[in-house]
C-alpha positions in Angstrom: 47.1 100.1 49.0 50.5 101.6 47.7 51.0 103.2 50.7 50.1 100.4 52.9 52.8 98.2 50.9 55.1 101.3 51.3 55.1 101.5 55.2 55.8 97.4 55.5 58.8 97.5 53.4 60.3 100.2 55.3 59.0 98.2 58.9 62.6 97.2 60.2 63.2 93.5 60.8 63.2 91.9 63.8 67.3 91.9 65.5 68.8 88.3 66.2 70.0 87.3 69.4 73.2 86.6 69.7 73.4 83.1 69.5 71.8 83.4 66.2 74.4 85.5 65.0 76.7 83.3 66.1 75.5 80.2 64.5 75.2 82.3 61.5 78.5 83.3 61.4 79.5 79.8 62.4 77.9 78.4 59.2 80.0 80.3 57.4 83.1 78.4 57.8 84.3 75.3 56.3 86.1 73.7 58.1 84.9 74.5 61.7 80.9 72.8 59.4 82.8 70.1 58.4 84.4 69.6 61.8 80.6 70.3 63.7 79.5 67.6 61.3 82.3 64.9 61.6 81.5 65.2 65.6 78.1 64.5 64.8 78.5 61.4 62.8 80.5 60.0 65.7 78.1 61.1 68.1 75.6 58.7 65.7 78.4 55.9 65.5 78.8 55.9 69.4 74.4 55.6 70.0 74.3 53.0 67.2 77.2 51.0 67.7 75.4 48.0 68.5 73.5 47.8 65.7 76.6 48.6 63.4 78.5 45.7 64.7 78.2 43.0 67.3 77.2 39.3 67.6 74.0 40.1 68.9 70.6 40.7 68.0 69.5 44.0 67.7 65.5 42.8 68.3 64.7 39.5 68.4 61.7 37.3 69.2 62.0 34.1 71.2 59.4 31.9 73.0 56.5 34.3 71.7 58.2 37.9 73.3 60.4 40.3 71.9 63.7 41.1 73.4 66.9 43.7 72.7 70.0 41.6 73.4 72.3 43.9 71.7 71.4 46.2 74.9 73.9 44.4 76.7 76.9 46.2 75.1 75.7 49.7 77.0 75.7 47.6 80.3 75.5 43.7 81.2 72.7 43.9 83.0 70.3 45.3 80.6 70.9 41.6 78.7 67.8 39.7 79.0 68.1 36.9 82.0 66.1 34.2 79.7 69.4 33.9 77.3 71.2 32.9 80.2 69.2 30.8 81.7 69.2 28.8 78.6 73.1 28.7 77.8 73.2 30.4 75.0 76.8 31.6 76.4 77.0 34.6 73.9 76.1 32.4 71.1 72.7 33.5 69.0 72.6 32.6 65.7 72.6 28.7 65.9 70.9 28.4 69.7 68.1 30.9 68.5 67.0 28.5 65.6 67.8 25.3 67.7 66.1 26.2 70.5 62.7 28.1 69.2 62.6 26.9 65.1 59.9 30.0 65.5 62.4 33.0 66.4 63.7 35.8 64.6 66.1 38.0 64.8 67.5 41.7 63.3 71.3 41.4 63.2 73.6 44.3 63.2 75.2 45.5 60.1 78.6 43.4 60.6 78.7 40.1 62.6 81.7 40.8 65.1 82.1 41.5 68.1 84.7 44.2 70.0 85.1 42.1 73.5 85.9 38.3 72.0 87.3 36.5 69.0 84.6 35.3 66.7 84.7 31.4 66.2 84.5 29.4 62.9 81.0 29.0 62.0 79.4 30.8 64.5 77.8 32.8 61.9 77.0 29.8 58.8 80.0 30.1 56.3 82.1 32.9 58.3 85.6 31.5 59.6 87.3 32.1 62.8 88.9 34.8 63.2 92.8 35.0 62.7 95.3 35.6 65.4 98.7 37.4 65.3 100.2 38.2 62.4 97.6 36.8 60.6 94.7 39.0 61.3 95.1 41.5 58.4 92.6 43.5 57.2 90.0 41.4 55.1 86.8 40.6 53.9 85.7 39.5 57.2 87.5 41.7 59.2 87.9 45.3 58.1 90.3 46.6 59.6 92.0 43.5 61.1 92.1 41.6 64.1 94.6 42.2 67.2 96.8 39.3 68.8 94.0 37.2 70.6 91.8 37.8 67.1 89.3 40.1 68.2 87.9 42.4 65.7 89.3 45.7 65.1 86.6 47.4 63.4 84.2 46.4 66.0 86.6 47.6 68.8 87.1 50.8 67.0 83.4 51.5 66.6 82.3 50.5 70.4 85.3 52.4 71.4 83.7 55.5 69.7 81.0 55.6 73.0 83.9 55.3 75.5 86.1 58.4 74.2 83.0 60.4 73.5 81.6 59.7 77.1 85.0 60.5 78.7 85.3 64.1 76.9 81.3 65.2 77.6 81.0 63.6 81.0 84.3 64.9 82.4 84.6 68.2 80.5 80.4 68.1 81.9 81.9 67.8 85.5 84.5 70.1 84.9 82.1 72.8 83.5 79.8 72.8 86.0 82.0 73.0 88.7 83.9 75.8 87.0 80.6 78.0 86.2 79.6 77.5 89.5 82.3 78.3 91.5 83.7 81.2 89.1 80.3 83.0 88.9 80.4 83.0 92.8 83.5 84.2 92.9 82.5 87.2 90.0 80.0 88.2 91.8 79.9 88.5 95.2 83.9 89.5 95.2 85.5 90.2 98.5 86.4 87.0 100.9 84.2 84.6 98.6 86.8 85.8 95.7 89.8 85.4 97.6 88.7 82.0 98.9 87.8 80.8 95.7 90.8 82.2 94.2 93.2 80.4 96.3 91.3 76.9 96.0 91.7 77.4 92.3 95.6 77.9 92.5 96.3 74.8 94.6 93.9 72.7 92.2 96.0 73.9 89.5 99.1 73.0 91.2 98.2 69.4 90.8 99.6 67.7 87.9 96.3 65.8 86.5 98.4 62.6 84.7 99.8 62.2 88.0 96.7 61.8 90.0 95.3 59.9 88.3 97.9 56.9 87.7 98.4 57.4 91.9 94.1 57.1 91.9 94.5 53.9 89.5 97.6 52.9 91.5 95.3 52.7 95.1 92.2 51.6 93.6 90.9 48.2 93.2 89.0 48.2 90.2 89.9 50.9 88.2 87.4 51.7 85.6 85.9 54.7 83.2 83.9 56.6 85.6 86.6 57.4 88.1 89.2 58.2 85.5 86.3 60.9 84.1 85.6 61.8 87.6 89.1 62.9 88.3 89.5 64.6 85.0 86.5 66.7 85.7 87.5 67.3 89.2 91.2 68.2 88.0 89.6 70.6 85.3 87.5 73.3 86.0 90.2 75.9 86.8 90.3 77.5 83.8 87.1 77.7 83.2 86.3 78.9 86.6 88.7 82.1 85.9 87.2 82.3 83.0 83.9 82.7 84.0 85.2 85.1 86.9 86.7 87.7 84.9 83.4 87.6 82.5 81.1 88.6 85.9 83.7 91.1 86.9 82.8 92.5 83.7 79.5 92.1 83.8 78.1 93.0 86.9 78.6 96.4 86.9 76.4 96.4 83.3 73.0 98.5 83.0 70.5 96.0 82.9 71.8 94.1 85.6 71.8 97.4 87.8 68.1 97.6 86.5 67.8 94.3 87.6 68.8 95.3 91.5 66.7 98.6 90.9 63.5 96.3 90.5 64.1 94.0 93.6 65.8 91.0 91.9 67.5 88.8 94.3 71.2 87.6 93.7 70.0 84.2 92.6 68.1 85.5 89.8 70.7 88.3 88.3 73.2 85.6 88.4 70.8 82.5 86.4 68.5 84.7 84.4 70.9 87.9 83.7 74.5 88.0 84.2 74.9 83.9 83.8 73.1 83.7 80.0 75.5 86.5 78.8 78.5 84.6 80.2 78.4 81.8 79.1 79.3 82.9 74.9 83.0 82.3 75.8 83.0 79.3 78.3 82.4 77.3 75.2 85.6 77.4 73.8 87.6 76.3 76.7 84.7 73.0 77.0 85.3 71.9 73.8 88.8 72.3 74.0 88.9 70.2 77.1 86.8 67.7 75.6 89.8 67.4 73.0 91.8 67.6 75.6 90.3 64.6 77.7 89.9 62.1 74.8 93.6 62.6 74.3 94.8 62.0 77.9 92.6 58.5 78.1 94.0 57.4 74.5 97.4 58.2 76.5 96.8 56.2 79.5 95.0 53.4 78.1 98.3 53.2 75.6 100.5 53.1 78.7 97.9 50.2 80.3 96.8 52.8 83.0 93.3 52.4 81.4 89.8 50.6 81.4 90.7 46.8 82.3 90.3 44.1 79.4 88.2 43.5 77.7 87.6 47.0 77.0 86.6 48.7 73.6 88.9 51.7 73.1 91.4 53.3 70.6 94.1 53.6 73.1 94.0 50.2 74.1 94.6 48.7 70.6 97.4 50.8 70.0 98.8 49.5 73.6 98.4 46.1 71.7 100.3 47.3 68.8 103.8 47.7 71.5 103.7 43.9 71.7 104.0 43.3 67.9 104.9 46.4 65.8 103.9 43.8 62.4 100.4 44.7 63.4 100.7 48.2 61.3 96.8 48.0 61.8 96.5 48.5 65.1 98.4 51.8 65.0 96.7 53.0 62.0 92.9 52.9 61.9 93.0 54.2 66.3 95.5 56.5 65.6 93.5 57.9 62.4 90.5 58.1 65.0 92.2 60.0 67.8 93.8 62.2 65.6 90.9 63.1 63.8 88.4 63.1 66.6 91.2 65.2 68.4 91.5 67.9 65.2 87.3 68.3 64.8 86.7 69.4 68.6 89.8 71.8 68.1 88.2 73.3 64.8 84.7 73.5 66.5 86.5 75.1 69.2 88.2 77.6 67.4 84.7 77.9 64.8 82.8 79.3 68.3 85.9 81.3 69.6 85.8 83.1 66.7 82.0 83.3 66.4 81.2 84.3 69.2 84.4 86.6 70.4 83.7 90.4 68.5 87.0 91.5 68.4 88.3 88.7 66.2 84.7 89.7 64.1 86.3 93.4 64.4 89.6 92.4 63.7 88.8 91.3 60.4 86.9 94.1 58.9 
């Protein structure tokens, strides 16, 4: 029995991979947790905003079905057609109970709402919201209102889904292109390399800001999607060198020379071998850019190159605040945001590049 006991001490525990390791060693810094965790709670602020603030229902039941108004602030068209057919004109709260005594409603967490002004009693006992230089931060508005009295607070929070979109969906274009293109190159070498190669110079030739105030300049309705479209098409570069050099490296490694020795085609040494093991330091430069990206929308929508109004974003309140620098507010709370949203991404970056890069783990010992 001893004995038995004996021999399963000494059996040696299973290895981690090396993603384990790297969460691991991820975990065991401060500020790059703290950062992870701040992302997270916007991530949560930018799914939820609707039911954190907004003038209408979360889930309400009228003329004997249940409906999701508050839908609408991901996309008009998901509003139910029945509230329109009725006039209800963006106003729930009195035509609910005039119109079906037998409805109810959920309400969000804070009756405003981050696209119009709010008017006097359009919630019972709430006033209208101020204008000017009289919507300071209050009791009914939290952070304030801007000059035509819409919310702050509620444009701050809906504006949460917009800068997050823009730095996943563009840095998610950019990445995949730059993957793609730079394992290609990695790989195969020879004219595909020097193709690729060249196409990557010229693209990084071309000043991003620029084209895409000449895009906004030529299109007709300028809005979200493009300006993440020609971010993600203007940002791959660098991680398509990048990823490159990292199959240079790697294909020339044992196990993917066992891989060719077995019959394995291209296609799978490049997904199932050669790609996984690549990819550790990809990541950094991805959540850079996704820094990166919030910060050049924040820019343009500040200059009025951005999302036509009404639109809920921190760089179009502070593009208010150049018309009436009283409004201290409007600098404030959406510069707060941007910097700090700007600051997390960076210390998550620099959290994986030093996770997951083993001579900065060498360095240190």
């Amino acid at each position: 029995m001893n004995e038995a006991m004996a021999d399963t001490d000494r059996r040696p525990t299973p290895a981690r991979g090396f993603w384990a390791e790297a969460w691991a060693r991820y975990r065991r810094m401060p500020l790059a947790m703290a950062a992870l965790v701040f992302v997270g709670c916007l991530g949560l602020v930018a799914l939820l905003a609707p039911a954190i603030v907004g003038t209408k229902p979360v889930v309400c039941r009228y003329k004997g079905q249940i409906y999701f108004p508050c839908l609408a602030y991901y996309s008009r068209d998901l509003e139910p057609v029945i509230f329109s057919r009725d006039k209800f004109r963006g106003e729930y709260p009195k035509n609910l109970a005039a119109k079906d005594p037998e409805s109810w409603a959920v309400w969000p967490l804070v009756f405003q709402d981050p696209y119009r002004a709010v008017r006097a009693d359009e919630w019972p006992g709430r006033p209208a919201n101020p204008a000017r230089d009289q919507g300071r931060p209050s009791r009914w508005n939290l952070m304030g209102t801007n000059q035509n009295g819409v919310d702050v607070f509620a444009k701050m929070v809906h504006g949460t889904l917009v800068a997050l979109l823009v730095g996943f969906v563009s840095m998610g274009i950019a990445a995949t292109i730059g993957v793609t293109v730079g394992a290609l190159a990695g790989y195969f070498g020879g004219w595909v390399d020097v193709i690729v190669s060249r196409i990557t110079e010229v693209v990084m030739c071309i000043p991003t800001l620029v084209l895409i105030l000449a895009l906004l300049a030529i299109v007709e309705k300028p809005t979200i999607w493009k300006m993440m479209t020609v971010l993600g098409l203007t940002g791959w570069p660098g991680i398509s060198r990048l990823m490159r050099a990292e199959f240079l490296r790697l294909k020339s490694a044992e196990f993917v020379t066992a891989a060719r020795a077995v019959g394995a085609g291209p296609g799978r040494i490049i997904l199932r071998h050669v790609l996984p093991n690549a990819l550790a330091p990809v990541m950094v430069p991805i959540t850079f850019g996704i820094a990166a990206a919030i910060l050049t929308e924040s820019g343009l929508s500040f200059l009025g190159f951005g999302q036509p109004p009404p639109s809920a974003s921190w760089g179009s309140l502070l593009n208010d605040a150049r018309s009436n620098l009283r409004m201290w507010w409007l600098v404030f709370f959406p510069g707060t945001a941007i910097f700090l949203t700007v600051l997390a991404f960076n210390l998550v970056g620099e959290g994986l590049q030093k996770a997951t890069d083993p001579r900065l783990r060498e360095a240190r010992k």
